[in-house]
MDTraj code that builds the backbone (N, CA, C; nanometers):
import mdtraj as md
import numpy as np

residues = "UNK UNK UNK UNK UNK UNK UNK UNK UNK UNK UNK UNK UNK UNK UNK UNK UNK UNK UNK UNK UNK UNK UNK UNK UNK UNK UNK UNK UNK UNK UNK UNK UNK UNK UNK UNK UNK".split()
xyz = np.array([
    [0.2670, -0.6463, 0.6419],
    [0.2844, -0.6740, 0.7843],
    [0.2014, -0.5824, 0.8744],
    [0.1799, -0.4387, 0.7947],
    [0.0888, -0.3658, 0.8981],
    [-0.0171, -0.4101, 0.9173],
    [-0.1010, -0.4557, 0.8567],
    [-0.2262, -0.5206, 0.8378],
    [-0.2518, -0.6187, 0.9411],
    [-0.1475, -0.7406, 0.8915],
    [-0.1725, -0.8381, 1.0452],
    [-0.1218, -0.7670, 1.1679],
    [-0.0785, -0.7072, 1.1867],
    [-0.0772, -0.6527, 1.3092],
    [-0.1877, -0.5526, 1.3553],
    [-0.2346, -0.4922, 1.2915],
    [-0.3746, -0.4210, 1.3093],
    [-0.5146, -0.5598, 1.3702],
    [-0.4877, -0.7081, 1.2778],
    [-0.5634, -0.8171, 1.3168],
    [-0.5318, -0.9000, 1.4428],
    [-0.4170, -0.8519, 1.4456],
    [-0.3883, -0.9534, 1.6021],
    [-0.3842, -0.8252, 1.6939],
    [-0.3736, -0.7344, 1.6968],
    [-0.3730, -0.6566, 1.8109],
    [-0.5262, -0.6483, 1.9117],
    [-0.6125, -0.7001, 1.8653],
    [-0.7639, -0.7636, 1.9272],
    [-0.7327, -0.8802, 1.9931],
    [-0.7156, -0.9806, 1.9542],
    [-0.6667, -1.1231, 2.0335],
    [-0.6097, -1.1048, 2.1602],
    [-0.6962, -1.1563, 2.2839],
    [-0.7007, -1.1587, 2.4171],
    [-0.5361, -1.2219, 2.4565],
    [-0.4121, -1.2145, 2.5133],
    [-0.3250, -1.3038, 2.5402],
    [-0.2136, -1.3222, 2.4043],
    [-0.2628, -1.2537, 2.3895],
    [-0.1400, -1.2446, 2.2453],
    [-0.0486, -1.1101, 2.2352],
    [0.0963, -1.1388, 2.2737],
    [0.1886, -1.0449, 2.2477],
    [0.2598, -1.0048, 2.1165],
    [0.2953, -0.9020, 2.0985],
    [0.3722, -0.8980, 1.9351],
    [0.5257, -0.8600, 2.0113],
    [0.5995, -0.8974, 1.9024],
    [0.7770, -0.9024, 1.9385],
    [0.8048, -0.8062, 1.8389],
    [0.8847, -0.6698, 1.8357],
    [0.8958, -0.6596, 1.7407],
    [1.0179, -0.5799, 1.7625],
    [1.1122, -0.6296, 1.6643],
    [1.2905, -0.5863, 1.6838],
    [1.3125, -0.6211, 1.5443],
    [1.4273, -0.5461, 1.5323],
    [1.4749, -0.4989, 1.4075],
    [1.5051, -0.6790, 1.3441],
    [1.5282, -0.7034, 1.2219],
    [1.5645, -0.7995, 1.1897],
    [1.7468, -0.8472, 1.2313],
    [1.7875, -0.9747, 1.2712],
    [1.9127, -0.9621, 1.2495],
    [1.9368, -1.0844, 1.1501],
    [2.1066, -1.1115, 1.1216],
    [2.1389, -1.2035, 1.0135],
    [2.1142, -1.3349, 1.0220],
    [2.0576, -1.3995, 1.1515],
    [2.0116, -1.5154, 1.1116],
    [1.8357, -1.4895, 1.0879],
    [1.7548, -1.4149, 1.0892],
    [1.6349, -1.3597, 1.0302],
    [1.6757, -1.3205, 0.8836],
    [1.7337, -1.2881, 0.8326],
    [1.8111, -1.3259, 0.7060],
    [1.8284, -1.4339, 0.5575],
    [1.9080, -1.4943, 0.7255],
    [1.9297, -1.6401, 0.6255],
    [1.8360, -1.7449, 0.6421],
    [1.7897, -1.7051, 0.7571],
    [1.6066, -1.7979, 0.7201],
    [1.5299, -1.7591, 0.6171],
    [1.5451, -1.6563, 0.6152],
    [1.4261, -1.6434, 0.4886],
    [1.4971, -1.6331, 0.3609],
    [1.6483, -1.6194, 0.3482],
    [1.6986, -1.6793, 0.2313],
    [1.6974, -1.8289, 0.1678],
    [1.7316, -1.8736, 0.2928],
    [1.7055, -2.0492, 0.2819],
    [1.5510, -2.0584, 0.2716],
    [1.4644, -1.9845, 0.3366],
    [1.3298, -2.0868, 0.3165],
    [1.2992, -2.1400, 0.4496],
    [1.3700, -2.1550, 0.5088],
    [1.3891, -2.2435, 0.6745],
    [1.2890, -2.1651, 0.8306],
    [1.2746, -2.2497, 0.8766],
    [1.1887, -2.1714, 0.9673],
    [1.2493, -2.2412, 1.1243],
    [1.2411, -2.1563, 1.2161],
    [1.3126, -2.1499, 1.3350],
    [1.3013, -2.2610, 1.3978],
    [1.3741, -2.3431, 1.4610],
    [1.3429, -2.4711, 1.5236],
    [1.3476, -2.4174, 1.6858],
    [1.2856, -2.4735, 1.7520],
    [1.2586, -2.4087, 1.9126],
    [1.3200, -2.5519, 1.9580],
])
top = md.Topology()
chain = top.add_chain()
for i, resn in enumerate(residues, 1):
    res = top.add_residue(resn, chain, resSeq=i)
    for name in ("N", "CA", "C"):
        top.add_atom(name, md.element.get_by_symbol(name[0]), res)
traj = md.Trajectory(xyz[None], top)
């Protein structure tokens, strides 16, 4: 993860989020599932 963040920190308009994981960050990536917006 350090890595891509070293690659996107160049990209004009691009923010990074970055907070601790919580339990549904979890069980997404237990399931496999990816966030529906």
């Amino acid at each position: 993860p350090e890595d891509v963040r070293i690659q996107l920190r160049g990209r004009a308009g691009l923010r990074i989020l970055e907070r601790p994981p919580s339990l549904e960050d979890v069980f997404l990536r237990l399931t496999g599932r990816e966030m529906e917006k």
